[in-house]
N, C-alpha and C positions, 0 to 999 in steps of 0.2 A: 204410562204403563197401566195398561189393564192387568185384573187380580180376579182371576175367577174363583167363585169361595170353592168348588170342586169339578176340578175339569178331565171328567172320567175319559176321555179320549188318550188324555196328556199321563195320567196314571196309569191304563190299559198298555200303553206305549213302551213305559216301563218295563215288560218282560213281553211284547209283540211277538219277536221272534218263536220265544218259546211256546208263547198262546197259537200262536199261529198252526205251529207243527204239532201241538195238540190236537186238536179241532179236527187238521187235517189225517189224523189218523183215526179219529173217532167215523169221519167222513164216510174215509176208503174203507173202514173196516163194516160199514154196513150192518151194526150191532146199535141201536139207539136207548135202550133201554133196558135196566137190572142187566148189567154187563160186566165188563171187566175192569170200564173206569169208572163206575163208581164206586164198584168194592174195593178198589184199589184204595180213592180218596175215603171210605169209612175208614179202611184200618189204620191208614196215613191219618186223618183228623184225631181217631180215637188214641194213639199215640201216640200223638203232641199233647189232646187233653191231660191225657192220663185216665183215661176210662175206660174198662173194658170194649165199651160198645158205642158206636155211632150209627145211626140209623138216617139215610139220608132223609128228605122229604120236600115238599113244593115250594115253602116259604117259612121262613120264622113264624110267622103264626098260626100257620099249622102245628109248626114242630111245638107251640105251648098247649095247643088246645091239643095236641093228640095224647101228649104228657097227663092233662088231667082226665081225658077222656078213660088213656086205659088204667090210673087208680080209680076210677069210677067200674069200670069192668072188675079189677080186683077185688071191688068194696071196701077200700079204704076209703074212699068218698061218695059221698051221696049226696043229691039234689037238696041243697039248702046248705049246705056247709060253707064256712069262714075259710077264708084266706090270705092273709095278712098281705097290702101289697105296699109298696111307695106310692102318694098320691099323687106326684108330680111324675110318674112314669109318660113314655108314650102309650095311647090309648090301646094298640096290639095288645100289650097285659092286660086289658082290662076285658078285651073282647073274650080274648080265649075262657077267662071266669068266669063271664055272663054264658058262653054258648054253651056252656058244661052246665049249667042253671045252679053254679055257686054265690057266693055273695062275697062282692070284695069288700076286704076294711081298710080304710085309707087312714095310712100313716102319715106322719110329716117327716119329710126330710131334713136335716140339719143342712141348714144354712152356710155354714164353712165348706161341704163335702157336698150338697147337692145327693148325699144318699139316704137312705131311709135310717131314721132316727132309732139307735136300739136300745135309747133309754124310754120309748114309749112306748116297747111291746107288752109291757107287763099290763098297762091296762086297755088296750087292745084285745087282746085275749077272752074268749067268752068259752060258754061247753061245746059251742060248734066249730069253733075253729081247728082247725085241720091243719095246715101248712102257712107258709109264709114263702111268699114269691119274692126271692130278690130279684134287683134290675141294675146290672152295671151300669149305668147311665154316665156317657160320652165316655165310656172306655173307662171307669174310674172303678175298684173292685168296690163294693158294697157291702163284701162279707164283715165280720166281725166276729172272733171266737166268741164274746158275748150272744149273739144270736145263734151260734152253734151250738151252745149251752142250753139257753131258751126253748132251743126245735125239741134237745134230746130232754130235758125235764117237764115238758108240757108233751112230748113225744108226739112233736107234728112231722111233716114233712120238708124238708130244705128243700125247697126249687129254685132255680138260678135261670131268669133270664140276660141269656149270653150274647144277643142278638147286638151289642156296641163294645164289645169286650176281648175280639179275638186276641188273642197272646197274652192276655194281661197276667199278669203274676201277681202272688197275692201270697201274703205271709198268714199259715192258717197250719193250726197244730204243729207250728213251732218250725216251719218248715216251711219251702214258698213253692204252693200249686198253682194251677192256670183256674181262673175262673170259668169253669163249665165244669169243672170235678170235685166242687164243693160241698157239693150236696147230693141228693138222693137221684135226680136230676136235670140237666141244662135243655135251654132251647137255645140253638143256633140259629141268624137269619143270614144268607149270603147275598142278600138284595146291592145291586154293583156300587152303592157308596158306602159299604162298609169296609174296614180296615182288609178284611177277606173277601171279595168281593166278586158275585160270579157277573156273567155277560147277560142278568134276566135275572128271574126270581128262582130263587134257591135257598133250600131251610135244613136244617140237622137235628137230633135228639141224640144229646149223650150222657151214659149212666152205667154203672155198673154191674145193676140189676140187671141178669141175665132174660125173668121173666115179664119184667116191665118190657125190655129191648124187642120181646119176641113179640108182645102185644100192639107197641108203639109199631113196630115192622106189617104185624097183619091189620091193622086200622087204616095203615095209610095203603095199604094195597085192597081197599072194598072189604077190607075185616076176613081176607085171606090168608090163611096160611098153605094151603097149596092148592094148584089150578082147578076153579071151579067146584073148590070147597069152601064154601063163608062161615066162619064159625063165628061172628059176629056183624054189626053192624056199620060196617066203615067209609071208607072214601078214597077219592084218587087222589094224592098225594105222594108224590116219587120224584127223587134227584134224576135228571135226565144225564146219561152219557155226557154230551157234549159240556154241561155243567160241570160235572164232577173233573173233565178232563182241566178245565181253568181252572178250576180250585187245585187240585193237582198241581197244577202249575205254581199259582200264587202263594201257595202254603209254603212255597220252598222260601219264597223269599221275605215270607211276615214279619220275621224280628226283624230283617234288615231297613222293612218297611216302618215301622213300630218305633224302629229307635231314631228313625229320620224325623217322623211327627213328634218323639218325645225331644229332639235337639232344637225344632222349631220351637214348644210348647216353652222351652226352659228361656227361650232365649225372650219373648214375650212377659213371661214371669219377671225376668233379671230387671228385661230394658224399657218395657214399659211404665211412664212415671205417668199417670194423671189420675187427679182424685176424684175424678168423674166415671172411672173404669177401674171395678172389683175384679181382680184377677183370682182364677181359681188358686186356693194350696198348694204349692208341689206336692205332689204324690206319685203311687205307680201306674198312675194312667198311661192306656196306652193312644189316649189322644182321637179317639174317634171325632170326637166333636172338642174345639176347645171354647169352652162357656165364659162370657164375660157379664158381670151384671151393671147397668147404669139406669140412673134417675130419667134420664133421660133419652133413652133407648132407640125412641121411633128419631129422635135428633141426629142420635152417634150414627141410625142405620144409612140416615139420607146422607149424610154428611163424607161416610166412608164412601158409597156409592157415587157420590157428585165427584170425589178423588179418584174413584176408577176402583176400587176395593169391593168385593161381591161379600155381604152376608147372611146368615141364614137366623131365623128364631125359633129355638128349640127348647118348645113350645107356645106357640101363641095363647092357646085355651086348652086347662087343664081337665084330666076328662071329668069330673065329676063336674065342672058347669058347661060340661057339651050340652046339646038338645040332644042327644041320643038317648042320654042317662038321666030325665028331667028329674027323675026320684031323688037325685041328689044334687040339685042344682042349690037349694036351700041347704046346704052342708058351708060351715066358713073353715076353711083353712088357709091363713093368711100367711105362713111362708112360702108353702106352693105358690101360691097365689104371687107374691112377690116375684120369686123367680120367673114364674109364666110373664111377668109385666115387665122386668126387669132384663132379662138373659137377650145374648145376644152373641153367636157363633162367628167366630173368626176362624180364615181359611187356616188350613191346617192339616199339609199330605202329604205324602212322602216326592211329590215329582217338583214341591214349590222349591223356589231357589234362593239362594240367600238376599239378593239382590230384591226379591218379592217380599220376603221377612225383612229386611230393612223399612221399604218404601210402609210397610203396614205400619209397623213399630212408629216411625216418625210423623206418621197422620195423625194415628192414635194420641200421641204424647200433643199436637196442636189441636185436640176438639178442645172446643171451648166454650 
């Protein structure tokens, strides 16, 4: 038995027919752009969030960097400002707050949750700091009423990258919202191995900021708000038709998908015994990635692979010791660092079979 850690073919397959007859009506209908399916999938997205407004756009990393671009148009932000982010994120957060010519502050994550640690924000904190970017990371919420606390008495901004988080629910003011309406707000990526996942790259911004929405809207359209009038500086940036028509589609069936990866996730947790593989917490992840930690990592990865088990490292090098960012190569933060040495993704989607979650389970339990 081969185990592909994500076989986007065999997942796409999953709702085929209905993709199928999407597509082909985007096709026939000869309309490819700012049409009828993507307004369609904003108001469908921004209703599942719970957000007023969805703005489609190119990629998740757009949809972050457009986010701080247009509080920089508002002047809530300016060139040099702090932004609190998790240091073990993927490096997308980190780009968008370099191209904005902000400065990030890397937090450490707590070790049990793999999320940004909210008993460190308080000395994190300087006079420039401005916002703090959360990052669902492998689907896992991040928020904290603690740090919702922290934004409104330091009076920063909450941003939530939502980019591995689709559906996730999350208990916040007492009450349980989807991560991308936590805050002031979210970036979406729909790049095709995500939980939501379009046929290409595809990104979202949702918020309920009426005037953020309309600014996020004319940035990614060349800083347009109507034809051949630029009232800023912007870029190309737009959910295409045949995108939106798949996401369309797939958004129908996300929890159904969501609760298939959370049935794998638990059964992994339950059944996996080896004291050489740290299994993450139950929580309300909704499983985008499911992270394992071992001493011995690069062992467990050859080991599963020579059994026929595909898996992935998320992340090899953390950004602040990329060569991109050599400015911060010299920074030590030794849980990150752990995790980036240690983690090790196991398959985990809604098309695996039980049959597949067995054969994993009982490899796992004989490394040795």
């Amino acid at each position: 038995m081969t185990i592909d850690y994500l076989p986007l073919k065999r997942i796409t397959a999953l709702h085929a027919d209905e993709i199928h007859e999407a597509i082909g009506r985007v096709v026939d209908g000869g309309w490819y752009l700012h049409g009828e399916a993507t307004g369609r999938f904003e108001e469908e997205y921004a209703r599942y969030i719970g957000t007023q407004y969805c703005i489609g756009v190119g990629n998740g990393l757009d949809a972050l960097t457009l986010i701080l671009r247009a509080y920089k148009e508002l002047g809530t932000l300016k060139d040099g400002d702090e932004v609190i982010v998790p240091a073990n994120t993927f490096i997308a957060t980190i780009l968008a707050i370099t191209d904005n010519h902000l400065t990030p502050v890397f937090v450490e994550p707590r070790l049990d949750t793999f999320q940004l640690d909210d008993r460190l924000l308080e000395p994190a904190v300087t006079p420039r700091t401005r916002a703090v970017m959360l990052v669902h990371l492998y689907g896992r919420p991040a928020y904290t009423d603690r740090i919702a606390a922290f934004c409104q008495e330091h009076r920063l901004l909450l941003l939530e990258d939502n980019a591995q988080a689709h559906g996730c629910l999350c208990e916040a003011h007492f009450r349980l919202e989807r991560t991308g309406s936590l805050g002031h707000a979210a970036a979406h990526s729909f790049y095709p191995g995500k939980n939501l996942g379009a046929l290409g790259d595809a990104g979202a911004v949702t918020t309920s900021d009426p005037q953020l929405a309309a600014l996020v809207r004319s940035l990614g359209n060349y800083g347009s708000s109507r034809k051949y009038v630029f009232d800023h500086v912007g870029r190309n940036s737009r959910l295409d038709e045949l995108q939106a028509a798949v996401l369309s589609v797939k958004l129908k069936h996300l929890d159904h998908d969501n609760a298939r990866r959370q049935q794998i996730a638990a059964r992994y947790i339950e059944e996996v015994k080896n004291p050489l593989v740290t299994l993450p917490t139950p929580s309300a992840s909704v499983y985008h990635i499911f992270p394992v930690l071992s001493p011995r990592r690069d062992a467990l990865q050859q080991y599963l692979q020579e059994n026929g088990i595909g898996t992935v490292i998320h992340y090899p090098i953390p950004p602040h010791k990329q060569a991109c960012y050599q400015q911060w190569n010299h920074l030590s933060l030794p849980i990150t660092e752990l995790i980036h040495q240690q983690e090790l993704s196991l398959p985990c989607h809604p098309a695996m079979t039980d049959d597949e979650v067995c054969r994993v389970i009982d490899v796992l339990n004989q490394f040795c």
